[in-house]
C-alpha positions in Angstrom: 0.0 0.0 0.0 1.3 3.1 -0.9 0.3 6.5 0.6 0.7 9.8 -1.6 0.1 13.5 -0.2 0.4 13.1 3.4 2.9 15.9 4.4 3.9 13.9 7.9 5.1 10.7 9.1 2.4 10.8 11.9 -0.2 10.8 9.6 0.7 7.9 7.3 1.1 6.1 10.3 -1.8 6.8 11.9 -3.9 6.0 8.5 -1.7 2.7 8.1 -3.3 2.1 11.7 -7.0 2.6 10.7 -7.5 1.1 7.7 -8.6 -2.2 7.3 -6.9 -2.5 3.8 -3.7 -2.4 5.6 -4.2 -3.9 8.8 -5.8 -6.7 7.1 -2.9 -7.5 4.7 -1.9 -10.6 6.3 -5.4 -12.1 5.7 -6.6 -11.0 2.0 -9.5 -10.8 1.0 -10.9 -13.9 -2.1 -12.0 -11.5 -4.4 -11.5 -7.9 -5.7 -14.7 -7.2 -5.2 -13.9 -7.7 -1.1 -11.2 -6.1 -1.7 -13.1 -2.7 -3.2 -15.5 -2.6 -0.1 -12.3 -2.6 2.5 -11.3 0.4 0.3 -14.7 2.0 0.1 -15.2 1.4 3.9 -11.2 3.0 4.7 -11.9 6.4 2.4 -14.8 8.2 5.6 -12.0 6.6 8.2 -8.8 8.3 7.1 -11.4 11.8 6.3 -11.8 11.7 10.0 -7.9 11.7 10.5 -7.7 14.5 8.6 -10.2 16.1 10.3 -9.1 15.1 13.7 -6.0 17.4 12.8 -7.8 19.8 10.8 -7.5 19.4 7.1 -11.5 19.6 7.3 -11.2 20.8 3.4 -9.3 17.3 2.8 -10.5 14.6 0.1 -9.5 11.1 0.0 -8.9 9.0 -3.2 -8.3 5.2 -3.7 -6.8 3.5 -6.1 -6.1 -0.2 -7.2 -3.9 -1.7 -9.6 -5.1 -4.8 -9.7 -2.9 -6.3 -12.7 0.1 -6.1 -10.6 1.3 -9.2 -8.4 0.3 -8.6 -5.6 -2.0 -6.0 -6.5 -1.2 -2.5 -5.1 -3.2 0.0 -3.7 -2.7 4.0 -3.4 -4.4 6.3 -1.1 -3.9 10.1 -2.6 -4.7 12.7 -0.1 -5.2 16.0 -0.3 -5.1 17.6 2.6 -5.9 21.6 1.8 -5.8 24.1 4.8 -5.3 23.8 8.4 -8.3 24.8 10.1 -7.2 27.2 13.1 -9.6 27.7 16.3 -11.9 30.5 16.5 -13.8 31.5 19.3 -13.3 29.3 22.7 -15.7 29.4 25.4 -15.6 27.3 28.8 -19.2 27.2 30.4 -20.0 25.7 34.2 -23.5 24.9 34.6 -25.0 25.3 38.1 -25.3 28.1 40.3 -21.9 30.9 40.2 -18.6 30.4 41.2 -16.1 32.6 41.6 -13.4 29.9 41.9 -14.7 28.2 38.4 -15.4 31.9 36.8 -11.1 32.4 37.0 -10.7 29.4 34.8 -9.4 30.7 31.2 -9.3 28.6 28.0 -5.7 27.8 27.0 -6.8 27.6 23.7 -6.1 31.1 21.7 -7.4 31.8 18.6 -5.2 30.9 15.3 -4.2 27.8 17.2 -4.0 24.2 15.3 -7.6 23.0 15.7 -6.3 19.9 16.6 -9.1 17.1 18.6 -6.3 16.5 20.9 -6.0 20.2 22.1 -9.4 19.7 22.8 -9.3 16.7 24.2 -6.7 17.9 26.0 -7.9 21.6 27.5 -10.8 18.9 28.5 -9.2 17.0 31.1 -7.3 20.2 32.9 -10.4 22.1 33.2 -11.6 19.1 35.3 -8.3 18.7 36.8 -8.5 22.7 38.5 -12.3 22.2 39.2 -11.1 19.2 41.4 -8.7 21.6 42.9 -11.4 23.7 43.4 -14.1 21.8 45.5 -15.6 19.6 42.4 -13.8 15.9 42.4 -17.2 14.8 40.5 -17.2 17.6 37.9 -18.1 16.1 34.4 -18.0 17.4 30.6 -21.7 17.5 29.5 -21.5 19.2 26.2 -18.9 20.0 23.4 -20.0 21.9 20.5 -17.6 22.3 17.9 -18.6 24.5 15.3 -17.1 24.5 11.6 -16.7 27.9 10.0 -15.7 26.6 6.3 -15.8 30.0 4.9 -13.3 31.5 7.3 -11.8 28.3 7.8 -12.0 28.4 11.8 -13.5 26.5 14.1 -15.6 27.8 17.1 -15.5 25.3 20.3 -17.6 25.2 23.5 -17.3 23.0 26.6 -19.4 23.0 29.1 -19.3 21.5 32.3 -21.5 20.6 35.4 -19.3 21.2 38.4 -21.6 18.8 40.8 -22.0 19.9 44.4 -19.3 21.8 46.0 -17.3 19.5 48.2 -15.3 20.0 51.2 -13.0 17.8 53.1 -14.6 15.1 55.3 -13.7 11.7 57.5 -10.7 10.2 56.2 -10.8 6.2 57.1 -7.5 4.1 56.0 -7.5 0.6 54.6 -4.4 -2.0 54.3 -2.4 -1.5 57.3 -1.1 -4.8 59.1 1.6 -3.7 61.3 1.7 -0.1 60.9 -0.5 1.8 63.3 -3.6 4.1 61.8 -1.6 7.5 63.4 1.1 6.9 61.3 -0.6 7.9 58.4 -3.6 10.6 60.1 -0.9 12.5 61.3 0.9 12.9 58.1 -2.8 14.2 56.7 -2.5 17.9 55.0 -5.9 19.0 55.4 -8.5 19.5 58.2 -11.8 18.1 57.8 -14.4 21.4 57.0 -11.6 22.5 54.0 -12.9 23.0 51.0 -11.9 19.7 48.7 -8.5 20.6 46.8 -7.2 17.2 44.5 -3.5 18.7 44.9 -3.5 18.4 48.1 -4.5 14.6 47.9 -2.3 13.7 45.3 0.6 15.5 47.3 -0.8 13.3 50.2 -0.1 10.0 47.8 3.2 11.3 46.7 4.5 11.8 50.4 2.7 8.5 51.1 5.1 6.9 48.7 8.1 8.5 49.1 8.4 7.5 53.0 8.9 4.2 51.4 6.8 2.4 54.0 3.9 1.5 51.4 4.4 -0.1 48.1 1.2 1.8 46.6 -0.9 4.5 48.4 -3.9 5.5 46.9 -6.4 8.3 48.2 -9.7 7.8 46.3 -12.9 10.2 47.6 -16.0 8.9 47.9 -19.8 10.3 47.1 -21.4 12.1 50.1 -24.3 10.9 52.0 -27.4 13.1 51.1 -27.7 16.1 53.0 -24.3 16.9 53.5 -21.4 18.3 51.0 -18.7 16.4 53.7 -17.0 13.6 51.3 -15.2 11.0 53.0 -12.1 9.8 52.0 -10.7 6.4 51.9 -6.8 5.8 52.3 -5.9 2.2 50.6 -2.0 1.6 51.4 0.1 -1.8 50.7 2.4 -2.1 53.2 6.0 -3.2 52.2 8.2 -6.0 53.7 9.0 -4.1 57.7 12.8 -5.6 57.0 15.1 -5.1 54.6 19.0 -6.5 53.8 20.8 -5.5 50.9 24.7 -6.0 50.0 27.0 -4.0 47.6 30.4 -4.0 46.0 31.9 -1.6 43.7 35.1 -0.3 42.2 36.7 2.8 41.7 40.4 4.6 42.2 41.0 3.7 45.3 40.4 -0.2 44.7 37.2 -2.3 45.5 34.4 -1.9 48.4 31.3 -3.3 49.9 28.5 -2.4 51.6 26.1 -4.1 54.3 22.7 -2.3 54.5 19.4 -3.1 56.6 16.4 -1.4 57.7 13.3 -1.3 59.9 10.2 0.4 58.8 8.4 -0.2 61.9 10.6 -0.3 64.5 9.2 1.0 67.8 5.5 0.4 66.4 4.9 4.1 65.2 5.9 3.9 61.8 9.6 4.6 62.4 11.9 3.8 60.2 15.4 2.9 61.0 18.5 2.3 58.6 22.2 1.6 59.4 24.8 0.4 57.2 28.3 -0.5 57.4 31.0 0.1 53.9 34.3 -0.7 53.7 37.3 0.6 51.2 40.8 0.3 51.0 41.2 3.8 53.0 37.6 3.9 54.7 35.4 2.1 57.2 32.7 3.5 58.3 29.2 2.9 60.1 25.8 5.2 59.6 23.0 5.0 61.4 19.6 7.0 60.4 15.9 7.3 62.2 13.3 8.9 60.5 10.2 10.0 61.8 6.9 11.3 59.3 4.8 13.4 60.3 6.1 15.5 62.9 4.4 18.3 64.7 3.1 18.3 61.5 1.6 16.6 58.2 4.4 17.8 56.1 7.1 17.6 58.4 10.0 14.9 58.7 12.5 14.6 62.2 15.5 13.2 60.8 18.5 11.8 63.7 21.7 11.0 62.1 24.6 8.9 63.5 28.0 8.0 61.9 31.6 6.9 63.0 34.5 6.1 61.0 38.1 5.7 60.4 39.9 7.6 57.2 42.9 6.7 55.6 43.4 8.5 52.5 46.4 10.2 51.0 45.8 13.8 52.5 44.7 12.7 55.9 44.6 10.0 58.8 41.1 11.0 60.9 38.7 8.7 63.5 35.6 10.8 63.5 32.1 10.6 64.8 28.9 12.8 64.3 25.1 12.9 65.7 22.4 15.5 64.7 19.1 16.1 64.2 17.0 17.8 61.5 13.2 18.9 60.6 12.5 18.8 57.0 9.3 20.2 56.1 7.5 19.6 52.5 6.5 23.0 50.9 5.7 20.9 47.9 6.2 17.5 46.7 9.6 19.1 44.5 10.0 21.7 47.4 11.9 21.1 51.0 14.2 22.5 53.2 15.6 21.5 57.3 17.6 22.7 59.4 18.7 21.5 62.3 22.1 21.0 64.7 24.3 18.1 65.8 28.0 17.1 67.5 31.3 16.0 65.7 34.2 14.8 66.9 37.7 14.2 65.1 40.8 13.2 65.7 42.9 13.8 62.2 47.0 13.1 62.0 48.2 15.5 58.4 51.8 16.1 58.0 52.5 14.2 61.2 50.9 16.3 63.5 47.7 15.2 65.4 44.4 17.5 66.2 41.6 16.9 68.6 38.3 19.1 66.9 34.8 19.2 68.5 32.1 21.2 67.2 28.6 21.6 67.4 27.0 22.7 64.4 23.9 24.0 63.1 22.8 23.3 59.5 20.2 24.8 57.2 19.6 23.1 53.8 16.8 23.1 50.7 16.1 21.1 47.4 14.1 22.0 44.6 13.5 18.5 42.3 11.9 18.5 39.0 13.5 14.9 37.8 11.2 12.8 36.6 13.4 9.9 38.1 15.6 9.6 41.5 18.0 7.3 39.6 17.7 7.4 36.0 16.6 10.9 35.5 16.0 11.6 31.4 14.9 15.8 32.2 14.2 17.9 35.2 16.1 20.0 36.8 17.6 19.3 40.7 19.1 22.6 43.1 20.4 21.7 46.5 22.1 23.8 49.2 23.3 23.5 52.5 25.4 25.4 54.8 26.5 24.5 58.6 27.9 27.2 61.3 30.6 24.8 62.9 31.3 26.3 66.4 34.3 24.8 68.2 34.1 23.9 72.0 37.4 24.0 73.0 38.3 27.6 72.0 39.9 27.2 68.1 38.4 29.1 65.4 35.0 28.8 64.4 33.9 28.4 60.6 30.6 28.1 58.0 30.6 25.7 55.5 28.4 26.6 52.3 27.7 24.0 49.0 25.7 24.6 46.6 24.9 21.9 43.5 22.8 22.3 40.7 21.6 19.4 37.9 19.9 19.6 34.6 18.6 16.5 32.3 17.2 17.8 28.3 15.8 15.0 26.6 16.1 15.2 22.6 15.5 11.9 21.2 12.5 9.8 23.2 13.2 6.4 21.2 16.6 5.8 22.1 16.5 8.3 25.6 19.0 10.7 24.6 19.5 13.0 27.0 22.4 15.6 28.0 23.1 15.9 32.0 24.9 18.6 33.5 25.9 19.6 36.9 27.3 22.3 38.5 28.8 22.4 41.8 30.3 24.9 44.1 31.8 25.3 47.8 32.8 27.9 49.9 34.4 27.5 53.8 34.6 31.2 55.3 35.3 32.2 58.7 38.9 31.0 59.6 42.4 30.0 57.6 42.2 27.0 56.0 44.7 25.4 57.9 42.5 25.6 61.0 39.9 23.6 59.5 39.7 19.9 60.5 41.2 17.7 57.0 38.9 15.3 56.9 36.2 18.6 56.8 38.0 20.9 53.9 37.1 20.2 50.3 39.0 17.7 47.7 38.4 16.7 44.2 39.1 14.2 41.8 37.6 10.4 42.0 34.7 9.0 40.8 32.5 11.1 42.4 34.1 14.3 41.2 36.1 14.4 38.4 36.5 11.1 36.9 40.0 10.6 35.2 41.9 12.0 38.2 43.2 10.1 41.7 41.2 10.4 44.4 41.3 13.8 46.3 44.9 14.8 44.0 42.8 18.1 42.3 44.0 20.8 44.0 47.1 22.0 46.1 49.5 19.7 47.5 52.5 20.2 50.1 55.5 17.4 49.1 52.9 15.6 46.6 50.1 15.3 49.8 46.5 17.3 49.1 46.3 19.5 51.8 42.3 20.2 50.8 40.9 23.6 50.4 38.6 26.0 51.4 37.2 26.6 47.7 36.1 24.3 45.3 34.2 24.1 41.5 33.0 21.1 40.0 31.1 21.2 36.9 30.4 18.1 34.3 28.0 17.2 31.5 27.1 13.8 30.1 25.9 12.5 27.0 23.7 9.4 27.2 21.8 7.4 25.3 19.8 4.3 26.0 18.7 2.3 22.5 17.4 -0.7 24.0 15.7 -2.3 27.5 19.1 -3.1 29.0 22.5 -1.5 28.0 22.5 2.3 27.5 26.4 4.2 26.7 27.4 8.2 28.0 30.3 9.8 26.9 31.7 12.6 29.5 33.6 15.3 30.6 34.4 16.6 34.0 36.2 18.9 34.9 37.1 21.5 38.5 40.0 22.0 40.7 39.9 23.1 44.6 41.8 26.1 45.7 42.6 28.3 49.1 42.0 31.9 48.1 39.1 33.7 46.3 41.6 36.6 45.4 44.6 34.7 44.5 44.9 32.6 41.3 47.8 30.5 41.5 49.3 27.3 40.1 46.7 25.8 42.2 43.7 26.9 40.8 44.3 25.6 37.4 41.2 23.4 36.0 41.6 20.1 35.2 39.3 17.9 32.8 38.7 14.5 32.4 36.9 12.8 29.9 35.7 9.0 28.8 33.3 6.6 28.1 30.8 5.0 30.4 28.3 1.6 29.6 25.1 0.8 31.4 23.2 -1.9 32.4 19.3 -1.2 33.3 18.4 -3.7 36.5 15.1 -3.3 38.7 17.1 -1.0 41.1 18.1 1.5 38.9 21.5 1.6 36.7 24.7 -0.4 37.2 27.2 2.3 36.1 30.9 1.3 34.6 33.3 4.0 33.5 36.3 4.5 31.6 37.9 7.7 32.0 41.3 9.2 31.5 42.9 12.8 32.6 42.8 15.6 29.6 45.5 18.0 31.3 46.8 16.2 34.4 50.1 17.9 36.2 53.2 16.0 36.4 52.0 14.3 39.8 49.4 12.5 38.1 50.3 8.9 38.1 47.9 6.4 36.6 46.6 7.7 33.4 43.4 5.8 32.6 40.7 5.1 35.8 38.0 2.8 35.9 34.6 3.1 38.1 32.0 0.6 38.9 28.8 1.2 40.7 24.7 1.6 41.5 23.7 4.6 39.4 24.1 7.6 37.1 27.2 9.5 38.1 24.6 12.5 38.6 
């Protein structure tokens, strides 16, 4: 079948999927004659395409050769002018809202009129009346009206809004181990509000994203006559309350492991607990984390922290131990910031000289997250900063410590998930000299998880080949990636950043370094197994492997 006149891909392949003379191809038909009434029956089908995009001037021609072997047919379109949309008018039936009355049409006039537009503008006027106090609202009349001599067409949709609905009893289904006040107090409305479907589907977000529930679904029911009070029932699926999982990977500084288990439930309020324990050729350490939904308030999150570890990197010898606390609060379900304060102890041996440091510090942090994915994100944006006012407690200097990273994803090609990531990172530590900062607290760069190519932590300055750290540091890389298939996807990278001690000062140790390479990846059920090939573009003559080789759980960035 051949198809002559259509101006787009999408529309020959949209016909090819209507018509019966081509989906029927496998199974043809005895006789010509059968074979004239599939054609006959395909020419009003593919003028509704054309319409449904519209070409409402369009014809539609068939035509078959029946002396060829097999016999060929031809579809000729002619498509004429692309209708535009004239006048738009959204109606709401019912006594007058002011809430419904701010609701514009999207659709302008001299725009496409395409059915899908309208289709479309449809389902997000009903999304914003739910929002609104209608979660029943329903379309009950579109008129579309064709204006052949102007070559517009005039639309109307009207809607019944229903009965204005507020918030009413919420009731929660599923739960097995988990107590009911787990999930009333993480509730972001009071009953008497009136009935907004963001605030619900914000609700099943947050739901999710404690990772207590494999599904959480709010779904509001009709109310009983007499009152405009819906209830609202809460169906959850609670996950496995335990959970082990074990790690290796490889980088730079040689191979390493990680042991990791959970609780979800563990003191019978819906507390979750996590600790792990990872292991390196120049690290051990031990984290502990309790989290706590819901409190003081539905959208807020107590987060205790605990960590101890021993360091034995290049720069730096340190045994260190931390505990804090922070309240996170949910502006949004892409919005949050905490703050909060904690303890850390060091002990850190540089240069053969050992330091005792004890602070207690108060952090402040906030994330804005548009990825559409935590672990394989193909667009979005992600902005994170944090900064922490160490105070010492024995009488040394005093310091803030500022970071601030940002992340950007552009999908161009959907088929084969083509996407360009890049991230941006910067640090600042003001307050006191460098050298009075702890070394296992200052910033480094170079490894896997900062500019791939490069040793770990040997960006920057050095004393007698040792990084000293700094109290500056830029970061910045962007990746090219592409995924073709279900299971192996490729990147090609560059990185690039150096860390420095003096805003006002650019000396030999400021100077950027890049790396670049190649990375393969293998799509599992927990997200991408990442392995990189990377090699330094400008390294200094310190530099001593030239090629560097990563292997891990998920993206770089």
């Amino acid at each position: 079948m051949k198809i002559r006149g259509a101006e787009n891909n999408a529309l020959k392949k949209s016909i090819k999927e209507s018509c019966r003379t081509y989906t029927m191809r496998k199974r043809p038909p005895s006789t010509v004659g059968q074979l004239r009434r599939r054609m006959e029956k395909d020419v009003p089908l593919i003028e509704t395409l054309l319409e449904a995009r519209g070409f409402y001037d369009g014809t539609v021609q068939m035509d078959l050769d029946a002396e060829r072997d097999p016999m060929r047919v031809t579809i000729r379109v002619e498509q004429g002018a692309q209708y535009r949309f004239g006048r738009v008018d959204l109606l709401f039936s019912g006594e007058g809202d002011e809430q419904l009355e701010k609701i514009k049409p999207l659709i302008r006039r001299r725009h496409k009129a395409v059915a899908a537009t309208v289709f479309t503008e449809q389902q997000r006027v009903l999304d914003l009346m739910a929002r609104r106090g209608y979660p029943f609202a329903e379309l009950s009349r579109r008129s579309v009206t064709v204006d052949r001599e102007r070559k517009r067409v005039n639309l109307v949709l009207e809607f019944n809004p229903g009965t204005l609905s507020f918030f009413g009893k919420s009731t929660v289904e599923g739960l097995e181990q988990i107590p009911d006040k787990y999930v009333y107090r993480q509730i972001p409305w009071n009953p008497g509000r009136r009935y907004d479907a963001q605030l619900v589907h914000d609700f099943e977000t947050r739901l999710l994203g404690t990772g207590q529930f494999g599904s959480a679904r709010v779904v509001p029911q009709r109310s009983a006559e007499g009152t405009n009070a819906i209830p609202l029932n809460i169906k959850l699926n609670e996950r496995a309350m335990r959970t082990i999982r074990l790690g290796v990977n490889y980088s730079d500084i040689g191979p390493g492991g990680r042991i990791f288990w959970s609780h979800r439930n563990i003191f019978g309020g819906g507390e979750r607990f996590e600790t792990s324990l990872s292991g390196s050729p120049i690290e051990v350490k031990w984290d502990g984390k309790l989290t706590r939904a819901g409190f003081l308030d539905g959208r807020q999150t107590l987060v205790l922290d605990m960590a101890a570890g021993y360091e034995d990197p290049d720069a730096y010898r340190a045994k260190n131990g931390k505990i804090s606390g922070m309240v996170l609060r949910d502006f949004t379900p892409n919005i949050q910031a905490g703050l909060g304060s904690g303890y850390r102890y060091s002990l850190v041996d540089q240069f053969g000289e050992q330091d005792r440091f004890s602070y207690v510090f108060f952090p402040v942090q906030g994330v804005l997250d548009y990825r559409d994915d935590r672990l394989n994100p193909l667009k979005g944006f992600q902005l994170f900063g944090r900064t922490a006012w160490y105070e010492d407690t024995t009488g040394n200097d005093s310091y803030l410590k500022s970071e601030i990273e940002a992340r950007e994803y552009i999908l161009f090609w959907e088929r084969i998930h083509l996407s360009l990531a890049l991230r941006g990172k910067i640090g600042s530590i003001d307050g006191t000299d460098v050298s009075a900062v702890p070394a296992d607290e200052r910033f480094y760069a170079g490894g896997g998880g900062s500019i791939r190519g490069y040793e770990y932590q040997q960006v920057g300055p050095r004393v007698d080949g040792t990084p000293t750290g700094g109290n500056r540091v830029v970061e910045f890389s962007t990746e090219l990636r592409m995924q073709p298939g279900n299971r192996l996807g490729y990147a090609l990278f560059l990185d690039g950043g150096t860390v420095f001690t003096d805003l006002l000062d650019w000396g030999t140790d400021r100077s950027l370094r890049y790396g670049a390479g190649l990375g393969l990846r293998w799509f599992t059920g927990i997200g991408p197994l990442r392995a990189d090939l990377a090699f330094p573009l400008n390294p200094d003559d310190e530099q001593v492997e030239r090629l560097q080789f990563y292997i891990s759980l998920g993206q770089a960035f």
